[in-house]
N, C-alpha and C positions, 0 to 999 in steps of 0.2 A: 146663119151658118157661118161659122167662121174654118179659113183654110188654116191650117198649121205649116205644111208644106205639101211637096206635088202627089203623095199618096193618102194623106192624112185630111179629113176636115171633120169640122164639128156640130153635127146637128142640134137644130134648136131644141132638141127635146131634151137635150145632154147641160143645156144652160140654163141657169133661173136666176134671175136679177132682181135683188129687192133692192129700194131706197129708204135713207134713214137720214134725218139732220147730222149733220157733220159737227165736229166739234172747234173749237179756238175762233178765232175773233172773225167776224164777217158783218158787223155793221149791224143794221137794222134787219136785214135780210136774210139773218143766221137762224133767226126760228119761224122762218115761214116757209124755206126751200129746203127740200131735201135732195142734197146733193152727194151725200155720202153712198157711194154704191160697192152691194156685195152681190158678188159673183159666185154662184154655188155652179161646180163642175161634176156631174155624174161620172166620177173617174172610175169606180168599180166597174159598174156595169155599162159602159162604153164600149163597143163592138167595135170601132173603128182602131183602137191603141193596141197595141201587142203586148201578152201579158208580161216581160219581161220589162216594157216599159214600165209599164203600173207598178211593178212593185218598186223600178228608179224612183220613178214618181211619188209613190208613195214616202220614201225616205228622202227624195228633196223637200215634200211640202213639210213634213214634222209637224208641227203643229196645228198646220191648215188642215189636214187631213181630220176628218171627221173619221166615227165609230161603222154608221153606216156604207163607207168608201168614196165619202162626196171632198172635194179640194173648193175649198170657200180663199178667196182672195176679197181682202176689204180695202176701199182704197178712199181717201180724204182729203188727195193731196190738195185740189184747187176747187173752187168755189163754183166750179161748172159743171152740172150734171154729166154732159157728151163728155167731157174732158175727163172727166174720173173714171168713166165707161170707155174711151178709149185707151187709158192707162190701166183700168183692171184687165182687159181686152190681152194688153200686151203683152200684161205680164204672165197671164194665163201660156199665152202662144212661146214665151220664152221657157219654160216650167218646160213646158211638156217637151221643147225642143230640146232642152239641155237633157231630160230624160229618155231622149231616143239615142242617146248618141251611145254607143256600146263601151264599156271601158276595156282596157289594153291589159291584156293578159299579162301577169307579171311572170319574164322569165326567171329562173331561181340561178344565180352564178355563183362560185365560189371563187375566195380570193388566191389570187393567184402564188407559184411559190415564190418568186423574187418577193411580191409582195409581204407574206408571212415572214422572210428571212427582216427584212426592212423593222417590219414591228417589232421583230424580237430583238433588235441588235438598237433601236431607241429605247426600249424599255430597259436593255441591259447599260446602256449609256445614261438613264436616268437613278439606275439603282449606282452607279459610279458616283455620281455627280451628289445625292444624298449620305451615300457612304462618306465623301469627304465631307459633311457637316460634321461630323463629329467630333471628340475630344483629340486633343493634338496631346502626342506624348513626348516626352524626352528623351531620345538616345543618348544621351551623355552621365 
């Protein structure tokens, strides 16, 4: 059972951990240990997340997300089984945290009038400033 925070935790029926050899250099000991651990997350059908999370969730994980609604997190970073299981562990629990967090409703403003006089009176100070590029004639 892993807690997420003080209303949220994860039961173990919601987690599956398989092991796989890892890859990149590890000695003699790289193809006997399987240290590489993946973390399948039942995020669909979790009872415990709120469905507004799930669908955050769902478009933080992107490509984790599987077809049937499961959040797979693969982790290889270090040569230690416990250690890659605490690190997938984590990063599961950060996921889901950044996906509770509600986002801030955008107020819609318009710009203000000082401000629209301001734009129009640089813009008209730039067609000035172009305008003198031009060809210089002779009064004389």
């Amino acid at each position: 059972m892993i807690r997420v925070n003080d209303t949220i935790t994860l039961e173990d029926w919601e987690l599956t951990e398989s092991f796989t050899r890892a890859q990149g250099p590890g000695g003699q000991n790289v193809n006997k240990v399987s240290t590489a651990v993946e973390l399948r997350f039942e995020a669909a059908r979790s009872p415990n997340l709120p469905a507004p999370a799930k669908a955050r969730l769902k478009r933080l994980a992107g490509r984790r997300w599987t077809a049937d609604g499961a959040l797979i997190i693969f982790v290889q970073d270090t040569r230690s089984q416990a250690r890659n299981r605490e690190i997938a562990q984590q990063r599961l629990i950060d996921l889901i945290r950044e996906a509770l967090k509600t986002p801030k409703r955008r107020i819609a403003t318009r710009p203000t009038l000082g401000a629209k006089r301001r734009r129009i009176a640089s813009k008209k100070q730039r067609g000035v400033v172009k305008l003198l590029r031009g060809k210089v004639q002779d009064d004389e």
